[in-house]
Jmol script that loads the backbone (N, CA, C; Angstrom):
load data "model"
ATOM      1  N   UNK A   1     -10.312  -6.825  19.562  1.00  0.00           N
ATOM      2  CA  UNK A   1     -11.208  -6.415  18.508  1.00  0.00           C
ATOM      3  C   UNK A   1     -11.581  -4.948  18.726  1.00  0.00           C
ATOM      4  N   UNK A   2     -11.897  -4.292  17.676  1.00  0.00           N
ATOM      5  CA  UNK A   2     -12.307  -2.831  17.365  1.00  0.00           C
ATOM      6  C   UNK A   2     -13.706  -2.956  17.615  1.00  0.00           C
ATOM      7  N   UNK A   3     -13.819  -1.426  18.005  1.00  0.00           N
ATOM      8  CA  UNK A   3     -15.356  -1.032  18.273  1.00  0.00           C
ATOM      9  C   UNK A   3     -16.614  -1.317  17.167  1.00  0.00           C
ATOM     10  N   UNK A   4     -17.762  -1.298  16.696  1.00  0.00           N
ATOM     11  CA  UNK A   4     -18.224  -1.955  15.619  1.00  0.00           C
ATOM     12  C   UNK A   4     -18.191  -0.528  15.143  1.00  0.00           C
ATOM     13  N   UNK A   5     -18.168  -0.461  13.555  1.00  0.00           N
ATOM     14  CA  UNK A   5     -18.638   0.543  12.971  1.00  0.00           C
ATOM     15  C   UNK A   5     -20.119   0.452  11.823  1.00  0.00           C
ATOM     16  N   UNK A   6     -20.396   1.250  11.406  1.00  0.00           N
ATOM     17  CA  UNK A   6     -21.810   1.246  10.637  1.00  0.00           C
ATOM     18  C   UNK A   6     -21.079   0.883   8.919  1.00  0.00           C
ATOM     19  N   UNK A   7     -21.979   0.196   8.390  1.00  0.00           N
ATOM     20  CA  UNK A   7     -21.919  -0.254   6.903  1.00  0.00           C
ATOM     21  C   UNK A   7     -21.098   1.474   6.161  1.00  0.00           C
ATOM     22  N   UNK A   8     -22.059   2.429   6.251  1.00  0.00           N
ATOM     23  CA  UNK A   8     -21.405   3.700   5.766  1.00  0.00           C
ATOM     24  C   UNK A   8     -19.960   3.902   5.846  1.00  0.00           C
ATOM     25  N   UNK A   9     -19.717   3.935   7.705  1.00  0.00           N
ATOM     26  CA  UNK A   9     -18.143   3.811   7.666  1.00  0.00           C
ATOM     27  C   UNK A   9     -17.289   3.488   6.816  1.00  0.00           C
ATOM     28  N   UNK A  10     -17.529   2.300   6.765  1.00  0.00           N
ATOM     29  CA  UNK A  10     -16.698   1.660   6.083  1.00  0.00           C
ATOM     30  C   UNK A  10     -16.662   1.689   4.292  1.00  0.00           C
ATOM     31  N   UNK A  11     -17.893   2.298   3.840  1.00  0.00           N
ATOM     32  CA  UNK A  11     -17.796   2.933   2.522  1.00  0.00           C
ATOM     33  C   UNK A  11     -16.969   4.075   2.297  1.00  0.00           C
ATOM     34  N   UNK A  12     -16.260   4.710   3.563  1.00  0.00           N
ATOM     35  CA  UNK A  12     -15.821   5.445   3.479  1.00  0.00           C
ATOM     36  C   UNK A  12     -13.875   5.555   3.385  1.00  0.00           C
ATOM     37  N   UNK A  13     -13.731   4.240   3.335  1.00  0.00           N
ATOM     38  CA  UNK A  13     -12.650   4.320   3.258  1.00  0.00           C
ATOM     39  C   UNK A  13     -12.073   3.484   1.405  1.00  0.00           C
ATOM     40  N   UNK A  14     -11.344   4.371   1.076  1.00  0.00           N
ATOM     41  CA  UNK A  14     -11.604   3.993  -0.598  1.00  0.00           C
ATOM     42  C   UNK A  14     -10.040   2.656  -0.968  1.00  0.00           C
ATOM     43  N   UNK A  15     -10.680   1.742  -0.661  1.00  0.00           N
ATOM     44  CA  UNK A  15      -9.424   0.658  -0.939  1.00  0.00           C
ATOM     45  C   UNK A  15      -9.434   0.002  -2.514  1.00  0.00           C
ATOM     46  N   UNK A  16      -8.128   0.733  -3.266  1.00  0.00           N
ATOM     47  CA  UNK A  16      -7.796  -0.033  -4.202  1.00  0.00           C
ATOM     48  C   UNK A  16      -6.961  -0.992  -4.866  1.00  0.00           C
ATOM     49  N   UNK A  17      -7.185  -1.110  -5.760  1.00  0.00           N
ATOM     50  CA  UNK A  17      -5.986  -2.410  -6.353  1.00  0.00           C
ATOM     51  C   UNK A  17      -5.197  -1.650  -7.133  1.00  0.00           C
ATOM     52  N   UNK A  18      -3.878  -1.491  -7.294  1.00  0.00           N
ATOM     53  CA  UNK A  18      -2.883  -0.947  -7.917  1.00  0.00           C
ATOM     54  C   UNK A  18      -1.403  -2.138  -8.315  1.00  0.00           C
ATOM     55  N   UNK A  19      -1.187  -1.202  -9.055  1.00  0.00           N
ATOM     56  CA  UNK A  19       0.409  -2.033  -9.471  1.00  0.00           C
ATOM     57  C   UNK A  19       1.603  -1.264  -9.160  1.00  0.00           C
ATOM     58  N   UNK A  20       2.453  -1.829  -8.131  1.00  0.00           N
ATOM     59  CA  UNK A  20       4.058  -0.913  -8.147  1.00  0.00           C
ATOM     60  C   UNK A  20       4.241  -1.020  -9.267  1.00  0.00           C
ATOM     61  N   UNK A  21       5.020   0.421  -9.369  1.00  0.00           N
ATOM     62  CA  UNK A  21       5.729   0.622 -10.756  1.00  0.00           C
ATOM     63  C   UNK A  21       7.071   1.179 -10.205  1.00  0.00           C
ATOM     64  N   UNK A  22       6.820   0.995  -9.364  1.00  0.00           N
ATOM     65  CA  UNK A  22       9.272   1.671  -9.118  1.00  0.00           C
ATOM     66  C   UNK A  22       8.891   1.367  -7.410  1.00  0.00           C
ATOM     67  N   UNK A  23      10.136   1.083  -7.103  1.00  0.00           N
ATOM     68  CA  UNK A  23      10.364   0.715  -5.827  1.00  0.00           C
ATOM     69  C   UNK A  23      11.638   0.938  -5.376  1.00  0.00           C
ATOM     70  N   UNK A  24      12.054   1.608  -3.913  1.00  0.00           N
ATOM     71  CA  UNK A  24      13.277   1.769  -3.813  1.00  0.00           C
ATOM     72  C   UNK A  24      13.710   1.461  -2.321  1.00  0.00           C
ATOM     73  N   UNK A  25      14.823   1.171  -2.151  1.00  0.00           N
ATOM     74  CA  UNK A  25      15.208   1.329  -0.685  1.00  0.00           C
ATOM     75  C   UNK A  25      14.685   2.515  -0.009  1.00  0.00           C
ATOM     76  N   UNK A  26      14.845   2.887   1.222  1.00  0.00           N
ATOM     77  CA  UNK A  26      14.080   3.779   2.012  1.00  0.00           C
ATOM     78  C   UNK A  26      15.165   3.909   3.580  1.00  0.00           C
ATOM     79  N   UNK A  27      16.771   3.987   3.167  1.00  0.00           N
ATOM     80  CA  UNK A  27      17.498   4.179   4.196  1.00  0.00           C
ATOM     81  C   UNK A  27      17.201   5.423   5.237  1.00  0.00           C
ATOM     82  N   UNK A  28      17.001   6.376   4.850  1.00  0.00           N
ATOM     83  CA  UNK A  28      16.904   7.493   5.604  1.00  0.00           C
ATOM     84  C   UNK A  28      15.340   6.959   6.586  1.00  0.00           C
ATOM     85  N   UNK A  29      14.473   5.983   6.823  1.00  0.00           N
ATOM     86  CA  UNK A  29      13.115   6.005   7.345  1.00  0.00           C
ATOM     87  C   UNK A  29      13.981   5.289   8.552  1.00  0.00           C
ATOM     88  N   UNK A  30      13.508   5.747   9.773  1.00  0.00           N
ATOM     89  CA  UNK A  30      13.491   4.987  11.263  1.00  0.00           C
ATOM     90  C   UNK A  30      13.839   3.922  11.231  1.00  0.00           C
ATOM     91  N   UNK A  31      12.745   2.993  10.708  1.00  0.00           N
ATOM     92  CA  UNK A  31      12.394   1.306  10.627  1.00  0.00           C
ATOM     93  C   UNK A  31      12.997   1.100   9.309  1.00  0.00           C
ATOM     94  N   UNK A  32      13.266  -0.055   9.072  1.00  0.00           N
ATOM     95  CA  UNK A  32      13.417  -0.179   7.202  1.00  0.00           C
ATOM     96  C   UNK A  32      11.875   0.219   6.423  1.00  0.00           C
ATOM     97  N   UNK A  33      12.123   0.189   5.370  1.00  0.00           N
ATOM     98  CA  UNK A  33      11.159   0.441   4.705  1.00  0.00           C
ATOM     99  C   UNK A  33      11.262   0.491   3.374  1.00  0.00           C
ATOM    100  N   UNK A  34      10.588   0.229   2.327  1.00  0.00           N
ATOM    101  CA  UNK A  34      10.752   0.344   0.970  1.00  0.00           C
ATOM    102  C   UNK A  34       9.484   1.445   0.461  1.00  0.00           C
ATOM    103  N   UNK A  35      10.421   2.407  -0.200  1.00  0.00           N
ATOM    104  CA  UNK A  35      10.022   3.597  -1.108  1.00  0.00           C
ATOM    105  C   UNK A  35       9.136   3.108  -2.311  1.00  0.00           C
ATOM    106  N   UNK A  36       7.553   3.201  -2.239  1.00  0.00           N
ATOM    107  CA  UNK A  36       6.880   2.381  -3.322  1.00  0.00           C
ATOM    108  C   UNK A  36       6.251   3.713  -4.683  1.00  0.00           C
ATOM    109  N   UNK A  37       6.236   3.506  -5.725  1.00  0.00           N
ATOM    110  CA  UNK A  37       4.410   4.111  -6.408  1.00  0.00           C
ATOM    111  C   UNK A  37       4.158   3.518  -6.681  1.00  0.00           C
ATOM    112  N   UNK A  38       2.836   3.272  -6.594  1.00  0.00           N
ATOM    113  CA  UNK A  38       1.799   2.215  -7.027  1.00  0.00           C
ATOM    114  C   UNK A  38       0.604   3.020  -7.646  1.00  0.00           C
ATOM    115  N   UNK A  39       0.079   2.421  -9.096  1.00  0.00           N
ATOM    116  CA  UNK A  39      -0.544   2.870 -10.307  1.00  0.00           C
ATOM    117  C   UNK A  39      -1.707   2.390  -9.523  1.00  0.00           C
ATOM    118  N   UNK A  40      -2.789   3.186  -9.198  1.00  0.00           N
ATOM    119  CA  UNK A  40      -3.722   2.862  -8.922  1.00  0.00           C
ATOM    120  C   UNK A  40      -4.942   3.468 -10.094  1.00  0.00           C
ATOM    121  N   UNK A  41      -4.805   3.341 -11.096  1.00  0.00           N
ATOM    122  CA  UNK A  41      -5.674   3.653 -12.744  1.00  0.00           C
ATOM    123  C   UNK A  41      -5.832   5.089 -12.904  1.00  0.00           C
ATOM    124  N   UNK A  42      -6.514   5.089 -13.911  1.00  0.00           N
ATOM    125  CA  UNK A  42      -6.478   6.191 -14.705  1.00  0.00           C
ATOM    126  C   UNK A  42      -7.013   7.626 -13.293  1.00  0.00           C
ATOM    127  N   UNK A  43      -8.149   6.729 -12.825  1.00  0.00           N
ATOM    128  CA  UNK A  43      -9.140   8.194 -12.097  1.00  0.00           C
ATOM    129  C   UNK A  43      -7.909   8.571 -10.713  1.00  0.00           C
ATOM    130  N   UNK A  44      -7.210   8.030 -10.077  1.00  0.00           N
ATOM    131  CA  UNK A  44      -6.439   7.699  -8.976  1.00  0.00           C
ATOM    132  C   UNK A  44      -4.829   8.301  -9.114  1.00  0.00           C
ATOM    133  N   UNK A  45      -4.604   7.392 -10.226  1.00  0.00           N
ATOM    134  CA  UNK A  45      -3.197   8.015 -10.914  1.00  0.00           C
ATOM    135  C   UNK A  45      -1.883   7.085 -10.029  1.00  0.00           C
ATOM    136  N   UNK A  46      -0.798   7.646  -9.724  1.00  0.00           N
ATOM    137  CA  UNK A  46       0.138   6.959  -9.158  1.00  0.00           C
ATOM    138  C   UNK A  46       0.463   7.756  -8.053  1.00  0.00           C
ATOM    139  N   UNK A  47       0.723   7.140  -6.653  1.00  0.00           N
ATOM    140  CA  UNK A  47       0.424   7.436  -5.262  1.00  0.00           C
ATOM    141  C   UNK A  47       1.619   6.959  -4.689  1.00  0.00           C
ATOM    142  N   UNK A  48       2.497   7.035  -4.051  1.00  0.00           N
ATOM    143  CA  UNK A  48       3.907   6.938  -3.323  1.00  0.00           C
ATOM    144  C   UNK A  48       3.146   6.539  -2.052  1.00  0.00           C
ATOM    145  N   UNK A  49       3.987   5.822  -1.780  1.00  0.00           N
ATOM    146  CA  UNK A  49       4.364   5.067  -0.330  1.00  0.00           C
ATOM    147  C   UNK A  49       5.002   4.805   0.236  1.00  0.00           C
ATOM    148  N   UNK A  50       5.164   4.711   1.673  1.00  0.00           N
ATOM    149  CA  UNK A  50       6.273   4.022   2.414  1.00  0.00           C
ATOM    150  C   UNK A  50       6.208   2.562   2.845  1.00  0.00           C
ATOM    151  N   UNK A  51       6.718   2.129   2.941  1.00  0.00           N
ATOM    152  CA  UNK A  51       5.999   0.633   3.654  1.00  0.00           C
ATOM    153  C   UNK A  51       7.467  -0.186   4.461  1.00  0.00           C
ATOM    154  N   UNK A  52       6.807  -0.822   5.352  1.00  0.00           N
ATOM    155  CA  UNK A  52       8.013  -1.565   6.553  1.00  0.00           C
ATOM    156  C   UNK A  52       7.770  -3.010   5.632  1.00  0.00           C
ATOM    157  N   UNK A  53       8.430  -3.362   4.674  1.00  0.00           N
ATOM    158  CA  UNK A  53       7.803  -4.781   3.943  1.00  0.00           C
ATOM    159  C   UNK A  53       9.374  -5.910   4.092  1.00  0.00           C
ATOM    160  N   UNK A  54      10.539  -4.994   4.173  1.00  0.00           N
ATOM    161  CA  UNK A  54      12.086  -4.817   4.119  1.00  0.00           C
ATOM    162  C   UNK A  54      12.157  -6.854   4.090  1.00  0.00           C
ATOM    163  N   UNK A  55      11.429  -7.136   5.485  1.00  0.00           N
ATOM    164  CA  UNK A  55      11.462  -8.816   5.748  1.00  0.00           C
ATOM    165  C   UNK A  55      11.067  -9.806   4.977  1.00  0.00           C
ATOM    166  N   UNK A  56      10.303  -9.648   3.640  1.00  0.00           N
ATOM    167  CA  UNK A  56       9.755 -10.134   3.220  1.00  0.00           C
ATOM    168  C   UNK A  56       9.900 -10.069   1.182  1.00  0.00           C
ATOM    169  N   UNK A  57      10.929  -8.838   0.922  1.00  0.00           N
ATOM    170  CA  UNK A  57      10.016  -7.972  -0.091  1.00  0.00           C
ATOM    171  C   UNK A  57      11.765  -7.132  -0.485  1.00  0.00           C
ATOM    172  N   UNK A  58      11.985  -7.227  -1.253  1.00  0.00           N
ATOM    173  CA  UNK A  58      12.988  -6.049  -2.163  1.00  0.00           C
ATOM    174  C   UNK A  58      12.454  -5.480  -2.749  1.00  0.00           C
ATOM    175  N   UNK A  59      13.294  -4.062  -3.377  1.00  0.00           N
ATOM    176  CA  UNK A  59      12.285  -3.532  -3.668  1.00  0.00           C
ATOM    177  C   UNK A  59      12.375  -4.245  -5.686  1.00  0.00           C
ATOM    178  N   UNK A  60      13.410  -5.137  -5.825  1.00  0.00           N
ATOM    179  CA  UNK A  60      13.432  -5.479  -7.175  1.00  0.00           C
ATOM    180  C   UNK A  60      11.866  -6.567  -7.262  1.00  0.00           C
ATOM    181  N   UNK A  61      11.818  -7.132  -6.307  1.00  0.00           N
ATOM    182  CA  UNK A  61      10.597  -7.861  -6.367  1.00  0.00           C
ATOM    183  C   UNK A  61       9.444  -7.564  -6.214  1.00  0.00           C
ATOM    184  N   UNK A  62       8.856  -6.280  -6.013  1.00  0.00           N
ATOM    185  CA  UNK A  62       7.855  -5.481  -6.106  1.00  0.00           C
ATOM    186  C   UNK A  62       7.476  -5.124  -7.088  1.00  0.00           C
ATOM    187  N   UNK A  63       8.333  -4.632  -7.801  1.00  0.00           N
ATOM    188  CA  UNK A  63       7.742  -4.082  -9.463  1.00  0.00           C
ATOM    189  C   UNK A  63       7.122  -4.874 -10.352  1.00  0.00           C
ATOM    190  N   UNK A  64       5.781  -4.579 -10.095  1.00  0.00           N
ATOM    191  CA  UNK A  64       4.724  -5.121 -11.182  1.00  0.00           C
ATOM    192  C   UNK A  64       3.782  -6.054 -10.328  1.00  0.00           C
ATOM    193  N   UNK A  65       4.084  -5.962  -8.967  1.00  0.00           N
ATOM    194  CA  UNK A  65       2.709  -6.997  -7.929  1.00  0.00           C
ATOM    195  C   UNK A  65       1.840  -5.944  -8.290  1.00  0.00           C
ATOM    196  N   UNK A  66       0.743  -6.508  -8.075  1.00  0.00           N
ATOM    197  CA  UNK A  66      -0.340  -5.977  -7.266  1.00  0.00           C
ATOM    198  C   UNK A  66      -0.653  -5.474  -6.202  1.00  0.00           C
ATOM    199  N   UNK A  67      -0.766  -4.509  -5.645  1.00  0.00           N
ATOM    200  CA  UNK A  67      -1.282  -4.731  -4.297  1.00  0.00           C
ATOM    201  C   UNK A  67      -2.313  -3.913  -3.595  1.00  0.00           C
ATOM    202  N   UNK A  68      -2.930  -4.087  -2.765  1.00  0.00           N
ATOM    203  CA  UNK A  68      -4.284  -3.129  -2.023  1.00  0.00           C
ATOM    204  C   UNK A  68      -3.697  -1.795  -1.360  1.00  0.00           C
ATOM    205  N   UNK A  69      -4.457  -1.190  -1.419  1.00  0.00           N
ATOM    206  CA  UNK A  69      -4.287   0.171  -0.882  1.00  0.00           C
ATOM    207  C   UNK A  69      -5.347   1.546  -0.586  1.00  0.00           C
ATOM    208  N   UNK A  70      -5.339   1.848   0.659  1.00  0.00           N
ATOM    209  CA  UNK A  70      -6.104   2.907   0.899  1.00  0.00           C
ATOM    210  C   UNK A  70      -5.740   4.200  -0.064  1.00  0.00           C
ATOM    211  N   UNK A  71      -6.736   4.922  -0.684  1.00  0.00           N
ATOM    212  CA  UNK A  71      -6.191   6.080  -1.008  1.00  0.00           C
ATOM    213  C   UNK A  71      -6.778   7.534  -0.809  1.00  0.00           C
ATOM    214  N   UNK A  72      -7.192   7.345   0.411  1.00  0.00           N
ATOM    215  CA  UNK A  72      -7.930   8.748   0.435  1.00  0.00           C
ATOM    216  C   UNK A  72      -7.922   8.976   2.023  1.00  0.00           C
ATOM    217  N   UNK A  73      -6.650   8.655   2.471  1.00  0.00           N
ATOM    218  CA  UNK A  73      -6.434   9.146   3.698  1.00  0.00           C
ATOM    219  C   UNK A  73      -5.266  10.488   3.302  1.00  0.00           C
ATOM    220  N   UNK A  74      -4.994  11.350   4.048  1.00  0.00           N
ATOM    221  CA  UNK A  74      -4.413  12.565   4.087  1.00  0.00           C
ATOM    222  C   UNK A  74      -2.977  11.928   3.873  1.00  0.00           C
ATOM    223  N   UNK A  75      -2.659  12.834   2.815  1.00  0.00           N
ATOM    224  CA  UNK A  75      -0.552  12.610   2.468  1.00  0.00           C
ATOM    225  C   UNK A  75      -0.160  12.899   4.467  1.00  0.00           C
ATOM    226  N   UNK A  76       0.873  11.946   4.133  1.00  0.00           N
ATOM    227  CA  UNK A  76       1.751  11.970   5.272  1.00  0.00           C
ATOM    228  C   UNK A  76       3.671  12.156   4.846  1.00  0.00           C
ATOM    229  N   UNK A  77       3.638  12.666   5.849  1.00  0.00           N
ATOM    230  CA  UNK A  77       5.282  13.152   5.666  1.00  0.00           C
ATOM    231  C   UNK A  77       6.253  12.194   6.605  1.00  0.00           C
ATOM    232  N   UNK A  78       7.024  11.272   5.881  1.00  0.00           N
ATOM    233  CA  UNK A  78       7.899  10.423   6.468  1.00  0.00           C
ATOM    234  C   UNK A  78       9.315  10.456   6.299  1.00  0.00           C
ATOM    235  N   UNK A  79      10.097  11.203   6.899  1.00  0.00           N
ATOM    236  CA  UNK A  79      11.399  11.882   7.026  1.00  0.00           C
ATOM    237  C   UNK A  79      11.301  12.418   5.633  1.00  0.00           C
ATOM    238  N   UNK A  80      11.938  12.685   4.764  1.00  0.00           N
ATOM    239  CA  UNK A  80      11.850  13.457   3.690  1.00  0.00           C
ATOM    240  C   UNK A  80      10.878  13.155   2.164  1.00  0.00           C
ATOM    241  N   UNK A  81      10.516  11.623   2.651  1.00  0.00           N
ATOM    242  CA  UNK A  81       9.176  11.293   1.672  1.00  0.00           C
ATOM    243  C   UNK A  81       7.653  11.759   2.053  1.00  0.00           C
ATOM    244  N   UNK A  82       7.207  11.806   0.824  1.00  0.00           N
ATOM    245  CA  UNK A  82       5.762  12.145   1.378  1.00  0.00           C
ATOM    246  C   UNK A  82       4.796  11.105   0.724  1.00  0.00           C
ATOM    247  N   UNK A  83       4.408  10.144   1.770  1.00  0.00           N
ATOM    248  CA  UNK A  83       3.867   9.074   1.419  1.00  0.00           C
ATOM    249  C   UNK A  83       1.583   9.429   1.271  1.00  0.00           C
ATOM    250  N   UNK A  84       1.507   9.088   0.068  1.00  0.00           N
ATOM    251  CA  UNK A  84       0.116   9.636  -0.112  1.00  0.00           C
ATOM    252  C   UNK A  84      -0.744   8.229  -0.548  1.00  0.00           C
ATOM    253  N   UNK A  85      -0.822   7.108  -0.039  1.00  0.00           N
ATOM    254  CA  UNK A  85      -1.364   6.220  -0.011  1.00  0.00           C
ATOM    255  C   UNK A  85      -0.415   5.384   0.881  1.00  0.00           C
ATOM    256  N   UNK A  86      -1.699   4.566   1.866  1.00  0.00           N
ATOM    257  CA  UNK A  86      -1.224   3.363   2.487  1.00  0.00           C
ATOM    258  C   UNK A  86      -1.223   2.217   1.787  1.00  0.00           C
ATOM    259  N   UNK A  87      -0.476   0.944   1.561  1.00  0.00           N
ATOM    260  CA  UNK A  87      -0.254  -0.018   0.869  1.00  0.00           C
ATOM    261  C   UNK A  87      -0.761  -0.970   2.140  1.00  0.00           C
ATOM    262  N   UNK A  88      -1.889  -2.066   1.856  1.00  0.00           N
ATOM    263  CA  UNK A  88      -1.985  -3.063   2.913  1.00  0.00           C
ATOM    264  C   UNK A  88      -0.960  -3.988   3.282  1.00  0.00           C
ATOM    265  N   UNK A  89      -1.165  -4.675   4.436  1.00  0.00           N
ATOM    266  CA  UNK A  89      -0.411  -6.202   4.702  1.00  0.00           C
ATOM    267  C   UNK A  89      -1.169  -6.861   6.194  1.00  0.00           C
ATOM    268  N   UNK A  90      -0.912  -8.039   6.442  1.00  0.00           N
ATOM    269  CA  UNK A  90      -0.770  -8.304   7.246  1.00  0.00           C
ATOM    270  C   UNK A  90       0.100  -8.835   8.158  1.00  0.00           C
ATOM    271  N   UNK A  91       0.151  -8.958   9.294  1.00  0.00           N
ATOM    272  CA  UNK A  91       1.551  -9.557  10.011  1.00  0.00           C
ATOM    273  C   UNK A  91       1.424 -11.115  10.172  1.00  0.00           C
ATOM    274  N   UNK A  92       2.549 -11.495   9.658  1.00  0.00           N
ATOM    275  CA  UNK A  92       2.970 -13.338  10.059  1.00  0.00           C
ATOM    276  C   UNK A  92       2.850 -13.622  11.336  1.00  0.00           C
ATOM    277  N   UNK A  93       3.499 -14.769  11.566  1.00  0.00           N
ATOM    278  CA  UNK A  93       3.662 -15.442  13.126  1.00  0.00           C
ATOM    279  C   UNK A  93       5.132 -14.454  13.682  1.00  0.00           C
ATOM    280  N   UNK A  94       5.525 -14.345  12.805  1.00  0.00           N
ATOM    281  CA  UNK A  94       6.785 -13.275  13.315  1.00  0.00           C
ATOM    282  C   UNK A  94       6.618 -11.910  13.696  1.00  0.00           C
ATOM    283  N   UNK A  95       5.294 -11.798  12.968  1.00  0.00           N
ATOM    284  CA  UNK A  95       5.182 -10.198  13.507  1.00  0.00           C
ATOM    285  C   UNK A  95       5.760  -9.233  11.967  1.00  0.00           C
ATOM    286  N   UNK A  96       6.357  -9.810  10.657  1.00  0.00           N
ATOM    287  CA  UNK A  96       6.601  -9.055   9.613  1.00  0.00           C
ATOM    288  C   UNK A  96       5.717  -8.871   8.655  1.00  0.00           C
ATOM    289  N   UNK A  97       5.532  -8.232   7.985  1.00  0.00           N
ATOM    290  CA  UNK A  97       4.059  -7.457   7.057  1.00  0.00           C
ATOM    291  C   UNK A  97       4.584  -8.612   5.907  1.00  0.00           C
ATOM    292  N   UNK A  98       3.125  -8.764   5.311  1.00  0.00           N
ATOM    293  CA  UNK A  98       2.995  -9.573   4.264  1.00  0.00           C
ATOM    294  C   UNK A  98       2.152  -8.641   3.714  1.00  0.00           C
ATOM    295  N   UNK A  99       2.382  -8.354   2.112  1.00  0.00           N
ATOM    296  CA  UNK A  99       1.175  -7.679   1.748  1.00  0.00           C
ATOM    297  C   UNK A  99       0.000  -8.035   0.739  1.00  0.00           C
ATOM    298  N   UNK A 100      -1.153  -7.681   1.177  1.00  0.00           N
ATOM    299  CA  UNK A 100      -2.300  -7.701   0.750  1.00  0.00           C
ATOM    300  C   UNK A 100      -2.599  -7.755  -0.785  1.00  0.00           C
ATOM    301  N   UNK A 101      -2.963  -8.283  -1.972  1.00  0.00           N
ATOM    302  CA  UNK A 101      -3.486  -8.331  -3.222  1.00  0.00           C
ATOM    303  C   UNK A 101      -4.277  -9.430  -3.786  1.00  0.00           C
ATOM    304  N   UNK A 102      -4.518  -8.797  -4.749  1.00  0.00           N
ATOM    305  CA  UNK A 102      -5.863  -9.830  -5.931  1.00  0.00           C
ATOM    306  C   UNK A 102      -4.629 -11.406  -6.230  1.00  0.00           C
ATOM    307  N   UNK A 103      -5.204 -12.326  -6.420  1.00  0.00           N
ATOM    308  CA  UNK A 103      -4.512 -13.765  -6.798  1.00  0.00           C
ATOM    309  C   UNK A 103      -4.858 -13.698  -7.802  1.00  0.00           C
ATOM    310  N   UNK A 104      -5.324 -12.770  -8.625  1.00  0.00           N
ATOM    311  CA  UNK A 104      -5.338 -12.734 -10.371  1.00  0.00           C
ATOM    312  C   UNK A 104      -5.664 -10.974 -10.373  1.00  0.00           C
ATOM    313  N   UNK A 105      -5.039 -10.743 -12.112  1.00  0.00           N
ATOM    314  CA  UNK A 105      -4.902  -9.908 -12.276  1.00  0.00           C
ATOM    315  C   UNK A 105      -6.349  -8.850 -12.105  1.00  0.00           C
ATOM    316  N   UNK A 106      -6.240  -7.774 -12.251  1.00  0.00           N
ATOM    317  CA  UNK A 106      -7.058  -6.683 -11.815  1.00  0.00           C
ATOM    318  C   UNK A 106      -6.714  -5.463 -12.666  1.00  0.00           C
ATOM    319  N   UNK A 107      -7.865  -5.098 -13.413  1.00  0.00           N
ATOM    320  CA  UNK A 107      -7.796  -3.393 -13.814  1.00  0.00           C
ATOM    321  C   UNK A 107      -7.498  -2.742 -12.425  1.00  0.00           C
ATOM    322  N   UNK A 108      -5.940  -2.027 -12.653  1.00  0.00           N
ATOM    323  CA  UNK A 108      -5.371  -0.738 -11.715  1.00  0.00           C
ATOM    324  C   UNK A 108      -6.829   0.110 -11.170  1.00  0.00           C
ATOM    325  N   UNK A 109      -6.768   0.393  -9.944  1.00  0.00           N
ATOM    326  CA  UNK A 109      -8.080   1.221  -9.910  1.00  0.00           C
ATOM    327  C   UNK A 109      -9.205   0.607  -9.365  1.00  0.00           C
ATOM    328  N   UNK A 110      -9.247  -0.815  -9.338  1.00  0.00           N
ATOM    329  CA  UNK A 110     -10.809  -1.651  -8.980  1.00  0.00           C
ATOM    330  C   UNK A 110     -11.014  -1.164  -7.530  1.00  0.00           C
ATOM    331  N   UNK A 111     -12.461  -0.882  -7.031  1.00  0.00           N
ATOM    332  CA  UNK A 111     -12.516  -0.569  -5.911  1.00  0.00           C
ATOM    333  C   UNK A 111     -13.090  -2.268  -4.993  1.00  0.00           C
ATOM    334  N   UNK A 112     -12.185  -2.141  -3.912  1.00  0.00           N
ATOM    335  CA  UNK A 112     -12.269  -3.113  -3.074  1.00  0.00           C
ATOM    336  C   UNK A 112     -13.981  -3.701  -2.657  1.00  0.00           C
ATOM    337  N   UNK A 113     -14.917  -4.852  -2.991  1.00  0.00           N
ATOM    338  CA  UNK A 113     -15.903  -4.754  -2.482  1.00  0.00           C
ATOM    339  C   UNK A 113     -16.145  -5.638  -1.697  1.00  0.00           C
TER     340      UNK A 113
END
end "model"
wireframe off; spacefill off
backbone 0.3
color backbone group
């Protein structure tokens, strides 16, 4: 377990609900990975990602989930993508990412509460 943090903290990290809208293989990344944007609404806009999901996830079966996502951590540069939102998941009994979303639909944009 992590150190505790204060209620504020954690206001500080801006997690939303978005929809992939294109998804692609991601050969050139280290690990596998699938090349995401995800529509996170009007104020947010659409945010690229990388994600290790490869075990679980094509990228034909992505287009149009839902899914959670940080968006206000600093763009990162991942071999020649520049991934500007993290997409959640968690890991199985195997250790492969499952990812994180609403079980019903959601205005793009809702902030996580």
């Amino acid at each position: 377990m992590s150190g505790t943090i204060g209620f504020d903290d954690f206001l500080k990290v801006d997690i939303r609900v978005g929809t992939v809208t294109r998804a692609e293989p991601f050969p050139e990344a280290k690990k596998p990975a699938i090349k995401l944007w995800v529509d996170y609404g009007p104020e947010i806009g659409v945010r690229k990602s990388s994600a290790q999901i490869t075990a679980h996830y094509t990228p034909e079966s992505l287009v149009g989930r839902q899914v959670m996502g940080v968006v206000n951590f600093p763009p990162r540069q991942i071999g020649p993508f520049m991934s500007e939102a993290l997409v959640l998941g968690l890991h199985d009994a195997e250790g492969r990412v499952v990812l994180i979303g609403p079980d019903r639909e959601i205005p793009n944009g809702e902030k996580m509460c």
